[in-house]
N, C-alpha and C positions, 0 to 999 in steps of 0.2 A: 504494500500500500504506500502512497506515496503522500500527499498532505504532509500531517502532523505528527510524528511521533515520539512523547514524553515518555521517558522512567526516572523516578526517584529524582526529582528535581530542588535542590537546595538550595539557598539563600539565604546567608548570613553577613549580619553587621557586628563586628566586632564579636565575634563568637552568639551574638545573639541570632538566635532563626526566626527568620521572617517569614520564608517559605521552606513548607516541610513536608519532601518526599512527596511533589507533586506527582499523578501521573496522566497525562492526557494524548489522544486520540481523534483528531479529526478528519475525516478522507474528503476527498474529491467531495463537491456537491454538495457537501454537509455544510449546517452550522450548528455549532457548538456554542453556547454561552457561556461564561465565566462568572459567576453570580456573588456575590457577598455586601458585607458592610464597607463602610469606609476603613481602611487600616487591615485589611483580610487578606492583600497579599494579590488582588487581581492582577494593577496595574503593572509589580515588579514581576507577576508571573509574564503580563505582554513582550515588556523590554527584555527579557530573557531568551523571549522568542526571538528577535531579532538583534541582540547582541548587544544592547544598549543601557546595561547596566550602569547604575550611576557612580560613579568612585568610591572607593572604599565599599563595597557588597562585592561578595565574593561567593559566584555563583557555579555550580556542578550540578553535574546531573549522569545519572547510568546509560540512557539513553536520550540522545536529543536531537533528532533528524526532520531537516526541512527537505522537502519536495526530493526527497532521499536523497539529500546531502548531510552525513555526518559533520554537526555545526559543533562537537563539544572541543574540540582543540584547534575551532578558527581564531587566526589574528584579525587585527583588524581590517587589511587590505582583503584575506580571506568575507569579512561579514560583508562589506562595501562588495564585492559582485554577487554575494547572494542579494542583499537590501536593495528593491526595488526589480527585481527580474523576478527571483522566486517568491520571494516574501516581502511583501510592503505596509506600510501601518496608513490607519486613518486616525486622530487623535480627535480631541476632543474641541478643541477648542481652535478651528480653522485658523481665526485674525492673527492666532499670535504663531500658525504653523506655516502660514502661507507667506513668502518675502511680501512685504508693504511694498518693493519699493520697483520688484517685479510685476509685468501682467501677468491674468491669468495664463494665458496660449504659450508664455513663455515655464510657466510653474512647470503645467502638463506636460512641455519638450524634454523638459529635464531628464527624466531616467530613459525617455529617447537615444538622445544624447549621449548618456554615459553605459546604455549598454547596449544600443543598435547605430553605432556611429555612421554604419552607411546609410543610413536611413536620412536624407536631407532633402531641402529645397521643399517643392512642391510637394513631395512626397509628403515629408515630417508635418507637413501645413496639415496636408489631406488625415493623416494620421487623428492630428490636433484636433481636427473638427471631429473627427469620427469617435475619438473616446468622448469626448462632451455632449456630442447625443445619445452615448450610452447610457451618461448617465440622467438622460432628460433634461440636456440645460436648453433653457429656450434661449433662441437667438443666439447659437454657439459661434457666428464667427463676430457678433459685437459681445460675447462674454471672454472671449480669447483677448480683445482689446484692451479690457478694461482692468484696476487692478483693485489686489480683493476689496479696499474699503469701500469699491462702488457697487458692492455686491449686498445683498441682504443674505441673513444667517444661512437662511437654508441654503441658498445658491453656494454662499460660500462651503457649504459642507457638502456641494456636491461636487465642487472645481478640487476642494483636498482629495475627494474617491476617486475624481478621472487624476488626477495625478500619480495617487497611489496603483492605478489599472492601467496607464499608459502602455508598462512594458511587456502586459500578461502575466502579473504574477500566478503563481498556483496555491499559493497562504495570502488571505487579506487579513490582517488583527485589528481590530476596529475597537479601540479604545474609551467606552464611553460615550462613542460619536454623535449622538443626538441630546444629550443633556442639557444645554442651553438652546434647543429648540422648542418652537410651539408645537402644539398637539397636532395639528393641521398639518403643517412643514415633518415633523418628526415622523407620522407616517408615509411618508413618501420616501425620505430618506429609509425607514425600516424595509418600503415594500422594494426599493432599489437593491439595496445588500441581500433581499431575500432572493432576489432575480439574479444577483451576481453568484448566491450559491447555486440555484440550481444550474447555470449558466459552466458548474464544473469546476468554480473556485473553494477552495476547503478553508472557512472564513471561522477563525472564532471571535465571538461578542465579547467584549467583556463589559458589563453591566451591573448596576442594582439599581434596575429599573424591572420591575419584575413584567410589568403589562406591554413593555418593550419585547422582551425576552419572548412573551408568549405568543408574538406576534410575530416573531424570524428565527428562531433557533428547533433544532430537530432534538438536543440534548442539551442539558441543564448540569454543570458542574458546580456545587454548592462547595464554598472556602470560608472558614472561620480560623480568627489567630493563624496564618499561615499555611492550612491543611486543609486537604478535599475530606467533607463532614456526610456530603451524599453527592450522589452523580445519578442520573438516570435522565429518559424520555424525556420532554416539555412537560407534557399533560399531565405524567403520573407524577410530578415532582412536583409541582403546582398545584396539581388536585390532592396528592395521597402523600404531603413530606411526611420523610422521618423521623429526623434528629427535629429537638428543640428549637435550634434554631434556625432553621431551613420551615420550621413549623410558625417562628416571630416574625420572620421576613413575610411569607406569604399574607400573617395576620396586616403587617404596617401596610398594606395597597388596599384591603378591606376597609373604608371608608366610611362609618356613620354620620350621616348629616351633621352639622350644629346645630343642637336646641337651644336657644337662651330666652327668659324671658325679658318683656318690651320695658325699656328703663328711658325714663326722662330725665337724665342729666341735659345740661345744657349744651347748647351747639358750639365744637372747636373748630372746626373747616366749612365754610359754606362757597360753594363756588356757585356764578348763575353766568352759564354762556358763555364759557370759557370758549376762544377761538385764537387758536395759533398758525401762522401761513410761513412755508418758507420759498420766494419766490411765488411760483405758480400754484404751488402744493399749498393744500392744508391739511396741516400736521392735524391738529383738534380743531370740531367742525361742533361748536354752540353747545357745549356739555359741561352739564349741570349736577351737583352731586350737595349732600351735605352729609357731616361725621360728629357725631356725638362722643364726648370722652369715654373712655373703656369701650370702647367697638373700636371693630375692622372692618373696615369696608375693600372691598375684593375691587381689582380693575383687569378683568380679561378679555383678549382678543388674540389675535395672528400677528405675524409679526408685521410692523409698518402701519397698524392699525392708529397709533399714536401714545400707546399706554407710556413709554420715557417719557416723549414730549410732556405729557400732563404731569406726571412726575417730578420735573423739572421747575414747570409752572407750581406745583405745591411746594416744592424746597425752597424757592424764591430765588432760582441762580437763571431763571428765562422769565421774559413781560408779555402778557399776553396782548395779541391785537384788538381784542374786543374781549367784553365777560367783566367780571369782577372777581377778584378769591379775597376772603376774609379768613384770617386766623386771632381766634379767642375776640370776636368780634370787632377786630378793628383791621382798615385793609392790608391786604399783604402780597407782598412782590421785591425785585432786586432791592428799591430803594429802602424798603420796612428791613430786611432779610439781614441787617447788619449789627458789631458788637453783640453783646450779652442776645438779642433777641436769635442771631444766627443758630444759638445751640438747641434751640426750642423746636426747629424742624430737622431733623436728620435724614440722611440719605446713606439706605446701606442697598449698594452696586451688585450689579450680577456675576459678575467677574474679578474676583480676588488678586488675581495675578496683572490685572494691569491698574486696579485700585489701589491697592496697596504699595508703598515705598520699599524698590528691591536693595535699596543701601541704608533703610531704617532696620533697626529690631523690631520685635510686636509690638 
């Protein structure tokens, strides 16, 4: 069998084990999920797969064969012509995986480029377009043009898949890949990777996204503390877990409504007709909401729908064109939004790693 093939896979930090005696199995056509909590060992099991261990982890394994190549004693120029030919990753988080500063058409050339060199001109163009409609990009030769940040989420998570499929790999590891997507976009993305398996690619998911999972994977590998805790089918793993906690996970996506009862505290946010334009576009189109202290009020849509934009308009860092927004009844926006009043609205970001100072501590 050619795919996937794990024995006894380890990883250790300073003598500690983070992964432990993993063993996995994926073939052709299959997909396999990788399932757990946060800290269980998924993501260092992916980069393991492709040789991208981070310094200092010190990783082994009894068997570890990509698209039947023995990868346990590659160097690095060894993983570099497996990465991107036989095995290619999708990550999670496209804006920060894609060059800013490349186009797309130029991303997707790349493992072209470095492992079918004769492939150029016209050709590599024709290429360029043809994985982009693979993977349903509309308008693939004005998406070749453009570069990622004129892309919206999904688009962009599907310019990282045709990049990662440029060369035909036989392993795609798909890292999380839809987790800063909307429900809408993120099934499309799911039903693409499910088309890529059956299309002959042996793709494992790695996920705790469980209603993700049930939706593209043929088998479900459950990891707690470093260690596979259950493995089996989709259905039966999902309908009939074992272990305790392959039995917590399943519970956390089982949903009961919120019941609260109806409380008349006074109004803290009242907006009437809010409208934001950028250029031609309007971002928020005359929306109206108010928020009582102790509630939550929910704001969902698709992406591009405008849910940041008004977000922005509530933290007071954007003015809106038309509307009014009041906080603790008196008006608010940039000008109010300032000194001691600024710490009164907060704004916690979708994205950690470009929120957050990479040369501060916590």
């Amino acid at each position: 069998m050619s795919g996937v093939r794990v024995r006894g896979l380890r990883i250790d930090a300073n003598g500690v084990p983070l992964v432990r005696g993993l063993d996995l199995d994926v073939a052709p056509g299959e997909c396999v999920a990788v399932v757990g909590e946060s800290g269980a060992g998924k993501s260092l099991t992916a980069r393991a797969l492709l040789g991208l261990l981070p310094a200092g982890l010190d990783g082994r394994a009894e068997t570890l064969t990509i698209d039947g190549v023995d990868a346990r004693d590659l160097d690095e120029r060894g993983w570099r012509r497996l990465r991107g030919d036989r095995i290619a990753l999708v990550s999670q988080d496209a804006l920060a995986s894609l060059d800013p500063l490349r186009r797309v058409g130029a991303e997707v050339a790349e493992p072209l480029r470095i492992h079918t060199p004769a492939l150029r001109g016209p050709a590599l163009h024709d290429r360029v377009r043809e994985v982009l409609e693979r993977v349903a990009l509309p308008e693939p030769d004005l998406r070749a043009r453009q570069y990622p940040h004129e892309l919206s989420g999904g688009l962009r998570q599907r310019a990282l898949i045709a990049s990662a499929l440029a060369a035909d790999p036989a392993v795609l590891v798909a890292d999380e890949p839809t987790t800063a997507l909307d429900a809408t976009v993120q099934a499309r993305v799911l039903e693409l990777l499910r088309r890529i398996a059956d299309a002959g690619v042996a793709v494992v998911f790695i996920s705790h996204d469980l209603a993700a999972v049930s939706r593209v994977a043929d088998r479900v590998v459950v990891m707690h503390d470093g260690a596979v805790i259950e493995t089996g089918p989709t259905p039966t793993v999902l309908t009939e877990p074992r272990d305790p906690q392959t039995r917590a996970l399943v519970a956390a996506v089982s949903h009961t409504p919120l019941q609260r009862a109806p409380r008349s505290d006074a109004l803290l946010v009242e907006a009437r007709g809010l409208t934001k334009r950028f250029d031609d576009r309007t971002a928020v189109d005359g929306v109206s909401f108010s928020l009582q202290r102790g509630r939550t009020l929910a704001v969902v849509g698709e992406s591009g729908s405008g849910k940041t934009t008004l977000a922005r308009l509530v933290v007071g860092v954007a003015e809106p064109d038309a509307g009014t927004l009041r906080f603790d009844a008196a008006p608010w926006g940039p000008s109010a939004a300032r000194g001691a009043a600024r710490r009164r609205v907060q704004l916690v970001q979708q994205n950690p790693w470009g929120a957050l100072d990479p040369r501060w501590t916590v």
